[in-house]
N, CA, C and O atoms as a Tinker XYZ file with bonds, in Angstrom:
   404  protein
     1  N    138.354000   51.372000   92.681000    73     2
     2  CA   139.561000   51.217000   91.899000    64     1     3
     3  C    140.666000   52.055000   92.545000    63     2     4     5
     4  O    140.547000   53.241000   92.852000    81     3
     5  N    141.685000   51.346000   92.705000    73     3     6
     6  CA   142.848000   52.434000   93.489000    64     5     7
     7  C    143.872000   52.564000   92.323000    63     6     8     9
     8  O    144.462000   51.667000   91.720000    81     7
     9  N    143.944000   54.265000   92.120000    73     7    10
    10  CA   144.704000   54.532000   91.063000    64     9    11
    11  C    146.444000   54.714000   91.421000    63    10    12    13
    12  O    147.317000   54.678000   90.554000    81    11
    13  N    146.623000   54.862000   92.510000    73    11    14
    14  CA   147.751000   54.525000   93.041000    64    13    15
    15  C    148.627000   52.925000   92.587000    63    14    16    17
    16  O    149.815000   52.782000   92.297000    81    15
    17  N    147.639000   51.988000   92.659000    73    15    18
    18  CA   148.265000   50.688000   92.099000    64    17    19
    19  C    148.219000   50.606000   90.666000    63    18    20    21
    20  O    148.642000   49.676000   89.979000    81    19
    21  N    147.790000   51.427000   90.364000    73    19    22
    22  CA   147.093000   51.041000   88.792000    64    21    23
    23  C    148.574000   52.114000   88.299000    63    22    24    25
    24  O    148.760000   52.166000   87.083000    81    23
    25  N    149.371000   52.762000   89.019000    73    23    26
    26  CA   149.957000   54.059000   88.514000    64    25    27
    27  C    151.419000   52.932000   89.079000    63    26    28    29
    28  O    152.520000   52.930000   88.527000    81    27
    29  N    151.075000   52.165000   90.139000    73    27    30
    30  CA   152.264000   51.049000   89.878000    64    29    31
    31  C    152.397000   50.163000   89.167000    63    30    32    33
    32  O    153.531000   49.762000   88.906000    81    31
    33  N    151.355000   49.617000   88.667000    73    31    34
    34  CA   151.252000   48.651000   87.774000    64    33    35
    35  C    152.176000   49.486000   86.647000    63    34    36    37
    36  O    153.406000   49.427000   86.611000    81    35
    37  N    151.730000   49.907000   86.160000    73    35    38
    38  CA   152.264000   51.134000   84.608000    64    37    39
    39  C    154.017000   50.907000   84.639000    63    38    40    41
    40  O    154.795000   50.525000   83.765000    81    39
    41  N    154.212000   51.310000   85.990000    73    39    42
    42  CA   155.712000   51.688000   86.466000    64    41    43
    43  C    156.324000   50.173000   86.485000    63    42    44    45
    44  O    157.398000   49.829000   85.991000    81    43
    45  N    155.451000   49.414000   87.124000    73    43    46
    46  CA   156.252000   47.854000   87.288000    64    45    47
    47  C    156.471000   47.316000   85.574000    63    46    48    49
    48  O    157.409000   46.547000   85.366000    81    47
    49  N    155.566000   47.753000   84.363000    73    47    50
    50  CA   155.680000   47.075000   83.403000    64    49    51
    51  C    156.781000   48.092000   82.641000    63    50    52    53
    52  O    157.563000   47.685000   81.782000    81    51
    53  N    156.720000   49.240000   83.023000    73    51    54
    54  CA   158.210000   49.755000   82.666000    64    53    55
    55  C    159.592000   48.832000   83.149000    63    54    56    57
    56  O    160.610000   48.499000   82.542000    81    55
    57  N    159.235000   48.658000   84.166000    73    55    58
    58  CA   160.584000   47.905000   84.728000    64    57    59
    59  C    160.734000   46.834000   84.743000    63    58    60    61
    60  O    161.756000   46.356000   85.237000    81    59
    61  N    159.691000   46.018000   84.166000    73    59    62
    62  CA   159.840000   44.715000   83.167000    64    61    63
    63  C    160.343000   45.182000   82.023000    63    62    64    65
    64  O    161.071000   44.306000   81.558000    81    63
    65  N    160.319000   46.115000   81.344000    73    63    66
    66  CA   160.975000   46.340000   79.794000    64    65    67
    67  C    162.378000   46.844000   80.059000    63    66    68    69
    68  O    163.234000   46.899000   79.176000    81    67
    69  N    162.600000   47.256000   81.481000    73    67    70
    70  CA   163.903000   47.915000   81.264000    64    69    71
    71  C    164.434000   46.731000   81.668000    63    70    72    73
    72  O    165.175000   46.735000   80.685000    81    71
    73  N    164.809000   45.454000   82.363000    73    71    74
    74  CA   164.868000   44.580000   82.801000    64    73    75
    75  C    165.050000   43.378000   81.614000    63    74    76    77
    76  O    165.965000   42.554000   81.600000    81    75
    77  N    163.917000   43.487000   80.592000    73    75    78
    78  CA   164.310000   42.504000   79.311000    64    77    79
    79  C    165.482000   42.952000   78.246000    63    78    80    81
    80  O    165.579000   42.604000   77.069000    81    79
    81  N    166.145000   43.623000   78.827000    73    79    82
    82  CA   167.255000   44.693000   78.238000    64    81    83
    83  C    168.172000   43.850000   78.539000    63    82    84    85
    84  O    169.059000   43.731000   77.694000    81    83
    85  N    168.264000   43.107000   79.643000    73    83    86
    86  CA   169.441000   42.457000   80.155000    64    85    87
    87  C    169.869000   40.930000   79.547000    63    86    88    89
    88  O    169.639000   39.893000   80.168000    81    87
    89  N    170.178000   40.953000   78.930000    73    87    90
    90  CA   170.332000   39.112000   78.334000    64    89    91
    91  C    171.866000   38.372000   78.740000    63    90    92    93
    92  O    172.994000   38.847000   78.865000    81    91
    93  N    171.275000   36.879000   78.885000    73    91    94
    94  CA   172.740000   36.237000   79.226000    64    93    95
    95  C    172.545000   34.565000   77.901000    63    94    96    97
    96  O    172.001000   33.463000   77.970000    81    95
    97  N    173.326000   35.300000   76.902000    73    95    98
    98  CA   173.589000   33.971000   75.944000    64    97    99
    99  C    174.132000   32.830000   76.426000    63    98   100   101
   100  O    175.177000   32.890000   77.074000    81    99
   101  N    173.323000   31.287000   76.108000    73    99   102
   102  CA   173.547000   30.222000   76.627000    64   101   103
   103  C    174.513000   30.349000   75.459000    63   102   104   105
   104  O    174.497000   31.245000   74.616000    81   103
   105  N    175.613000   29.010000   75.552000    73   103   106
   106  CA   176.667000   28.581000   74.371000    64   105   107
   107  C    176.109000   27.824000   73.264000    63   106   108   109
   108  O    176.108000   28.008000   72.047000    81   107
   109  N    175.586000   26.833000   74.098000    73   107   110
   110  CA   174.722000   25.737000   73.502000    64   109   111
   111  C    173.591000   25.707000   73.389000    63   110   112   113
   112  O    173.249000   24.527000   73.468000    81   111
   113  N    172.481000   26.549000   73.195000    73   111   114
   114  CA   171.596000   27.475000   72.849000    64   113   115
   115  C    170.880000   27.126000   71.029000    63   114   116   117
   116  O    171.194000   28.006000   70.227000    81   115
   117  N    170.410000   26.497000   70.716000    73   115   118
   118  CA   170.251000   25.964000   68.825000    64   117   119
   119  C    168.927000   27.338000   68.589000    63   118   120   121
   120  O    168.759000   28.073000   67.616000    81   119
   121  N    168.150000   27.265000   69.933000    73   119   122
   122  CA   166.744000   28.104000   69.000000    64   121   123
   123  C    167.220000   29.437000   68.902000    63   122   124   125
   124  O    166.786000   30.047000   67.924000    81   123
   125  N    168.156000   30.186000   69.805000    73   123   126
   126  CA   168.493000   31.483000   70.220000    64   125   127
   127  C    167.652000   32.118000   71.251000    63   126   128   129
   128  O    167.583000   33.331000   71.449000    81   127
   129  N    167.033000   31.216000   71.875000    73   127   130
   130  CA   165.945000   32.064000   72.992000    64   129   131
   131  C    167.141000   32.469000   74.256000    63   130   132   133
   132  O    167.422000   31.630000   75.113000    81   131
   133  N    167.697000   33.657000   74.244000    73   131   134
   134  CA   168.395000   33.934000   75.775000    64   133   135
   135  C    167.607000   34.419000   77.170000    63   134   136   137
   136  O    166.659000   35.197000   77.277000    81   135
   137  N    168.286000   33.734000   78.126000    73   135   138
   138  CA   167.996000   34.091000   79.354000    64   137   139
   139  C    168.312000   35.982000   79.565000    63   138   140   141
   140  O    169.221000   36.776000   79.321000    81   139
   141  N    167.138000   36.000000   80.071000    73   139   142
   142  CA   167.079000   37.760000   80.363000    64   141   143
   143  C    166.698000   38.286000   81.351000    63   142   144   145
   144  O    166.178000   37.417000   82.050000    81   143
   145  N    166.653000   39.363000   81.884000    73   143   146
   146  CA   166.214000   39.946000   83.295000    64   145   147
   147  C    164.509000   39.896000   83.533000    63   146   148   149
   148  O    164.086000   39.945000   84.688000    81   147
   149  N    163.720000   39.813000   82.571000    73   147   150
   150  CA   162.162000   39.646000   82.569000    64   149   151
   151  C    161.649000   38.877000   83.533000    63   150   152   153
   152  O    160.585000   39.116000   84.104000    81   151
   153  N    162.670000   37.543000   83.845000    73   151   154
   154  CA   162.092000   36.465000   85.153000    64   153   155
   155  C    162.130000   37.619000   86.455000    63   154   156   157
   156  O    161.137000   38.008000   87.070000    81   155
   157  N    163.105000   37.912000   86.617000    73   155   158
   158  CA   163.218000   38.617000   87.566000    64   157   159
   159  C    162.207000   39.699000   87.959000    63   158   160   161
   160  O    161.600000   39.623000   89.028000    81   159
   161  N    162.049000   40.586000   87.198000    73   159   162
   162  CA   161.403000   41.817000   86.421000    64   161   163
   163  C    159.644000   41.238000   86.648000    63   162   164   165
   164  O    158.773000   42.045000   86.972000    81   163
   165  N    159.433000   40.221000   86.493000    73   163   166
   166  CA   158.093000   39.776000   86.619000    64   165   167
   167  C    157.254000   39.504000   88.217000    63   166   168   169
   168  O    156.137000   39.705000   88.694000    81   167
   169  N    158.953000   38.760000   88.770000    73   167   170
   170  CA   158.203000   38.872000   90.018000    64   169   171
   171  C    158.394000   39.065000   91.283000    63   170   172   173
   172  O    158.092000   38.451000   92.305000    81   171
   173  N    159.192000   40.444000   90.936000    73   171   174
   174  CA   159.474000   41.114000   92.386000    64   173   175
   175  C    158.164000   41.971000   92.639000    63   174   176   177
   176  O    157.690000   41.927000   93.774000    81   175
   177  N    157.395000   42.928000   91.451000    73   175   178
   178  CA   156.569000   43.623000   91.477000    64   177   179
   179  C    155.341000   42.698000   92.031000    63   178   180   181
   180  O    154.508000   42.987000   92.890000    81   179
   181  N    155.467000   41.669000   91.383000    73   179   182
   182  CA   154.275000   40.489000   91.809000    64   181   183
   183  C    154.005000   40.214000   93.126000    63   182   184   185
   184  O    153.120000   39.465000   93.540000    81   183
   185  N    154.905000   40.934000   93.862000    73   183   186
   186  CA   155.402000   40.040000   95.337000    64   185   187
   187  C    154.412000   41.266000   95.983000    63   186   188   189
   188  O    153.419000   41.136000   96.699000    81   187
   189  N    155.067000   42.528000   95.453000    73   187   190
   190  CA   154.829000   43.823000   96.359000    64   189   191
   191  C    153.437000   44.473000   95.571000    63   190   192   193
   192  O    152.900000   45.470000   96.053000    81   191
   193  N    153.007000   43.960000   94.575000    73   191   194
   194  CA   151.741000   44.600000   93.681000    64   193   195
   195  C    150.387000   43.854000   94.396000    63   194   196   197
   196  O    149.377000   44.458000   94.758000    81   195
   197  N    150.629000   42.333000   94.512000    73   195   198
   198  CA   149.472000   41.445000   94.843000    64   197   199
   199  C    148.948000   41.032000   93.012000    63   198   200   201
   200  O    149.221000   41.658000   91.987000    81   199
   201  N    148.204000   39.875000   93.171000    73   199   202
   202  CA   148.004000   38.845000   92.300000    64   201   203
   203  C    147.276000   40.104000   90.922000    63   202   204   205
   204  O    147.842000   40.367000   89.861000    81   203
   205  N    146.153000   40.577000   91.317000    73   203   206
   206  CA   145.661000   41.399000   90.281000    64   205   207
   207  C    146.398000   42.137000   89.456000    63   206   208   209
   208  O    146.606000   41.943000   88.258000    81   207
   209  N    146.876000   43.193000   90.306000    73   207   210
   210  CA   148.099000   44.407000   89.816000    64   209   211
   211  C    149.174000   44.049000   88.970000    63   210   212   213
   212  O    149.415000   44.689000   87.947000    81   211
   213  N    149.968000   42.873000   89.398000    73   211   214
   214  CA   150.672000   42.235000   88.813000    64   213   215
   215  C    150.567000   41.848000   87.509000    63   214   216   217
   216  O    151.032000   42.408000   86.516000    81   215
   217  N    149.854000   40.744000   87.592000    73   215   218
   218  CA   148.800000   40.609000   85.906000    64   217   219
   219  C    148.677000   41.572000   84.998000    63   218   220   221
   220  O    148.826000   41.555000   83.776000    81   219
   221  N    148.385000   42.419000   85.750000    73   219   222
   222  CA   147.825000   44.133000   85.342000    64   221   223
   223  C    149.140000   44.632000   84.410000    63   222   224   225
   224  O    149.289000   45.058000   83.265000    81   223
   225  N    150.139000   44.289000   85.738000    73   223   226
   226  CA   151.675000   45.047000   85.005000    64   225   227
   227  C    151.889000   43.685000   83.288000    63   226   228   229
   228  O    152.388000   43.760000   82.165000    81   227
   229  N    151.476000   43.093000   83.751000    73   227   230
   230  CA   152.312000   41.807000   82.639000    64   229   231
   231  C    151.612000   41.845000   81.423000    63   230   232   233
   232  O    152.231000   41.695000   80.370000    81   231
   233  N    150.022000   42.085000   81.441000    73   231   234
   234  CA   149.415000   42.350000   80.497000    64   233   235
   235  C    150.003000   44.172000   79.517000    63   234   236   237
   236  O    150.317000   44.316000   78.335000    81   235
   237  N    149.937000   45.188000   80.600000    73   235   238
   238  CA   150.452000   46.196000   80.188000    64   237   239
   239  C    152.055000   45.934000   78.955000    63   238   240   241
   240  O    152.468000   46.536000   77.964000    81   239
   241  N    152.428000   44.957000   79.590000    73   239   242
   242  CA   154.182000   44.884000   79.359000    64   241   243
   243  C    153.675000   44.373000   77.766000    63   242   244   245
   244  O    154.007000   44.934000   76.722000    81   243
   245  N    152.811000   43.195000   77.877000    73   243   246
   246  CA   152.915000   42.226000   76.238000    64   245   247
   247  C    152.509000   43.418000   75.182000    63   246   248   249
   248  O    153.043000   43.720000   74.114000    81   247
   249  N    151.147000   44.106000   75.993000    73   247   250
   250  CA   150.557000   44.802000   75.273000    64   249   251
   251  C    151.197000   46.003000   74.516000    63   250   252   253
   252  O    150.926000   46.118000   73.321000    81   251
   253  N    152.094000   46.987000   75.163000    73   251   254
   254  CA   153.573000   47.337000   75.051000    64   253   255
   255  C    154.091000   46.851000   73.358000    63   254   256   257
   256  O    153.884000   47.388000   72.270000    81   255
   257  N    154.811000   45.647000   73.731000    73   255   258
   258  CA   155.536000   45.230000   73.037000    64   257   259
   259  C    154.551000   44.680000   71.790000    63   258   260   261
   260  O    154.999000   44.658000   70.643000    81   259
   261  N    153.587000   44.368000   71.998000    73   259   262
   262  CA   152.753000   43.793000   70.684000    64   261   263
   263  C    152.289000   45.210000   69.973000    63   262   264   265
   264  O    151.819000   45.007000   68.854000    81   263
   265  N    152.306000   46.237000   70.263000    73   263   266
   266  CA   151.776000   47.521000   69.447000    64   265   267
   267  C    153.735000   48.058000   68.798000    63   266   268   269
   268  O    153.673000   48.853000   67.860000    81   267
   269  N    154.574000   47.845000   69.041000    73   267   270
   270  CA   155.697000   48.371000   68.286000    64   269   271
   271  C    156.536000   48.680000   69.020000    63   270   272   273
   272  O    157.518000   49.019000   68.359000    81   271
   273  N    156.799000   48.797000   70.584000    73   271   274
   274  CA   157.527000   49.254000   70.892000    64   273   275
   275  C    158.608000   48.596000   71.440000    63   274   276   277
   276  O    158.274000   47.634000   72.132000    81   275
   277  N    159.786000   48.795000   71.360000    73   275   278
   278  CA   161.094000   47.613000   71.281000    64   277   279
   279  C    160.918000   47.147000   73.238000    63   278   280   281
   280  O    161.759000   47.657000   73.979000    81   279
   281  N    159.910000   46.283000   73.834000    73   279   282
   282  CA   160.417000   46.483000   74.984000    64   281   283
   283  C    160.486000   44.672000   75.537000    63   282   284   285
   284  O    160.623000   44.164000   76.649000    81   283
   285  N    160.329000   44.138000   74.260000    73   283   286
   286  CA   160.577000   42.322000   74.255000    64   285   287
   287  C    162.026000   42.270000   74.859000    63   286   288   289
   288  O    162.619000   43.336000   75.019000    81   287
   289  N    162.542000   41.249000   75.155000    73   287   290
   290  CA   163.991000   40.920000   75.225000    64   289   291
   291  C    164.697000   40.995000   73.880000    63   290   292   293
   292  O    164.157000   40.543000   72.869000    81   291
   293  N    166.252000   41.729000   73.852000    73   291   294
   294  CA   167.009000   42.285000   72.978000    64   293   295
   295  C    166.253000   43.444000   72.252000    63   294   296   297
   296  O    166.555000   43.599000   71.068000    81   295
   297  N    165.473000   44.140000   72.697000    73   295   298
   298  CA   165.122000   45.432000   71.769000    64   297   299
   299  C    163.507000   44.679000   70.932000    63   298   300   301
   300  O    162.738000   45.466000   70.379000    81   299
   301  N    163.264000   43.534000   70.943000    73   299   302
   302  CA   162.295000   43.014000   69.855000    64   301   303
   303  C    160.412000   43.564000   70.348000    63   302   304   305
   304  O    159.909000   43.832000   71.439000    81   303
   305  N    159.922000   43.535000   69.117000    73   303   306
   306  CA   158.280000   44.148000   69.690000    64   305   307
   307  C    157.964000   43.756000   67.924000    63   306   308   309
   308  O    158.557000   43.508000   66.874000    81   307
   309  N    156.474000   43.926000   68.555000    73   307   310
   310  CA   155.644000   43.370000   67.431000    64   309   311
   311  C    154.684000   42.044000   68.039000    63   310   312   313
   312  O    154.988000   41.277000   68.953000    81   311
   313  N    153.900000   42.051000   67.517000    73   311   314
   314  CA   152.947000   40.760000   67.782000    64   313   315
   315  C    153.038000   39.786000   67.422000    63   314   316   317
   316  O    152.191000   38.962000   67.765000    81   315
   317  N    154.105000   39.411000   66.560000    73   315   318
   318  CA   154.601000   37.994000   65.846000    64   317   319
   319  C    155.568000   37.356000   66.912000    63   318   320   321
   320  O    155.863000   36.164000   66.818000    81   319
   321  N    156.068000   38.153000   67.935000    73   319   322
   322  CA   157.306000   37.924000   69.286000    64   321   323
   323  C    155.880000   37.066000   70.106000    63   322   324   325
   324  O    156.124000   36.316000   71.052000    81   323
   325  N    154.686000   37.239000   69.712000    73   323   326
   326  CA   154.020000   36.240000   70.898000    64   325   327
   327  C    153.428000   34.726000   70.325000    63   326   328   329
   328  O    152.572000   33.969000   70.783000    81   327
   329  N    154.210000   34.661000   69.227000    73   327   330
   330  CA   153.811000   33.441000   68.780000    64   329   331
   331  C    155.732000   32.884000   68.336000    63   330   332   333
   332  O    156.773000   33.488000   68.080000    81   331
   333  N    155.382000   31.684000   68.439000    73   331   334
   334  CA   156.707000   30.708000   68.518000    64   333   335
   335  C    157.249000   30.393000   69.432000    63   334   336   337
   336  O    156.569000   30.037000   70.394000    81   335
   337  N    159.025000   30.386000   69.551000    73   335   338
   338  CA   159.647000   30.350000   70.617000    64   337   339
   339  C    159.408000   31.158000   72.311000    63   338   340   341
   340  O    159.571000   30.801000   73.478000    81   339
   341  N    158.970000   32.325000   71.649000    73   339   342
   342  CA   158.518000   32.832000   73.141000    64   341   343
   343  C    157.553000   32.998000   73.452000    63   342   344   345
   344  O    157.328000   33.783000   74.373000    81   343
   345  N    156.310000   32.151000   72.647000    73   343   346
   346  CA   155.002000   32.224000   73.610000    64   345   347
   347  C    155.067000   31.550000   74.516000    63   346   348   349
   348  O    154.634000   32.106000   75.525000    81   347
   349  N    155.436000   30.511000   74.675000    73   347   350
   350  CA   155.349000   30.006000   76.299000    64   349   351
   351  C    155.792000   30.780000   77.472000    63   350   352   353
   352  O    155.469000   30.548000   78.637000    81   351
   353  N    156.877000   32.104000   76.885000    73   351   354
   354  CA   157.155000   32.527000   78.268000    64   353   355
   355  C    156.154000   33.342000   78.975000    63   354   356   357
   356  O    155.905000   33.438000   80.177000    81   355
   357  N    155.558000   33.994000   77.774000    73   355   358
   358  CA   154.919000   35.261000   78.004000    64   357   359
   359  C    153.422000   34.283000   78.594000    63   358   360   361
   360  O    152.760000   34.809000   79.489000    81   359
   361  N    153.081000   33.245000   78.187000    73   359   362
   362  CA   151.979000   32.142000   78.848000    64   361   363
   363  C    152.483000   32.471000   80.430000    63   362   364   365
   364  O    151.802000   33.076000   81.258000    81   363
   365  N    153.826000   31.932000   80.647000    73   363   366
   366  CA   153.908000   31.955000   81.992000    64   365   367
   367  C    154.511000   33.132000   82.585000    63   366   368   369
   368  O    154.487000   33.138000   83.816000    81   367
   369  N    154.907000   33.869000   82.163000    73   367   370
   370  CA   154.805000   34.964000   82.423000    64   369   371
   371  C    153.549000   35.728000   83.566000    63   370   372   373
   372  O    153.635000   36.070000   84.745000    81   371
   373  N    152.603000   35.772000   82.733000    73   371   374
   374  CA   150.897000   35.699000   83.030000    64   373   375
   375  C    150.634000   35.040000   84.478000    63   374   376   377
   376  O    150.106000   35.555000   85.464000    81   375
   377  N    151.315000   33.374000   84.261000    73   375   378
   378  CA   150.848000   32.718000   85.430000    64   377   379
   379  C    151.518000   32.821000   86.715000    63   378   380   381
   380  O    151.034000   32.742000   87.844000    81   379
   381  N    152.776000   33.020000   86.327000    73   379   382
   382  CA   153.875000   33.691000   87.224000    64   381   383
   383  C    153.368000   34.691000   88.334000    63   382   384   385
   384  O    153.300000   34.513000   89.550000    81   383
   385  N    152.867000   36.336000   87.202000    73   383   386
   386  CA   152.516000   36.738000   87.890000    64   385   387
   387  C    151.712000   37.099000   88.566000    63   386   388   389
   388  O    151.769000   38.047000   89.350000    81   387
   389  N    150.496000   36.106000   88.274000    73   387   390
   390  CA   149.120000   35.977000   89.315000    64   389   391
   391  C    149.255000   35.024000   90.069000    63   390   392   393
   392  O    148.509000   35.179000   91.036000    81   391
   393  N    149.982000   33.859000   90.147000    73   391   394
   394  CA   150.267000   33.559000   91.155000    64   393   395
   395  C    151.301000   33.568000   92.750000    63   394   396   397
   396  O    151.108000   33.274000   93.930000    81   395
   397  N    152.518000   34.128000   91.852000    73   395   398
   398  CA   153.251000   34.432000   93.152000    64   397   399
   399  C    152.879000   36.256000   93.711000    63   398   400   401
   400  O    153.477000   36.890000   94.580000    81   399
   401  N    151.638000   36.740000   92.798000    73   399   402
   402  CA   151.133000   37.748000   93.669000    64   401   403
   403  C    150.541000   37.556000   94.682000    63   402   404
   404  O    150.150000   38.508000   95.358000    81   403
């Protein structure tokens, strides 16, 4: 186990939460789901972590946000943010980042 990646992983899912901080409101937008820095945020680390680590960071990130802590897009957390409108992202999210690791 290399704790060095595992100590990036941690750091990359920080910087997925600081990253879902960033939102850009569509106009025409009906559900309110906004575009946010998280795409991004998901897979630069993915690039430089490799397929496992990555995952590693993305799982860390949901897991994060499903215990209380505001690090969803716009401040949101809780475990009810992974059902509805944004479960699909956080689905691909996942696939995102095991595969372009």
């Amino acid at each position: 186990m290399d704790y060095k990646k595992i100590l990036l992983a941690i750091l990359a899912a920080v910087f997925i939460s600081l990253f879902a901080q960033i939102e850009i409101e569509l106009p025409l937008n009906e559900e309110g789901i906004s575009i946010s820095g998280q795409t991004f945020a998901i897979l630069l680390p993915a690039f430089f972590l490799g397929r496992w680590y990555a995952l590693l960071s993305v799982v860390i990130y949901i897991i994060m946000g499903a215990s209380g802590l505001p690090v969803f897009s716009g401040g949101a957390s809780g475990y009810e943010n992974l059902y509805g409108g944004s479960a699909g992202y956080f689905g691909g999210f996942l696939y995102a980042a095991f595969h372009v690791g």
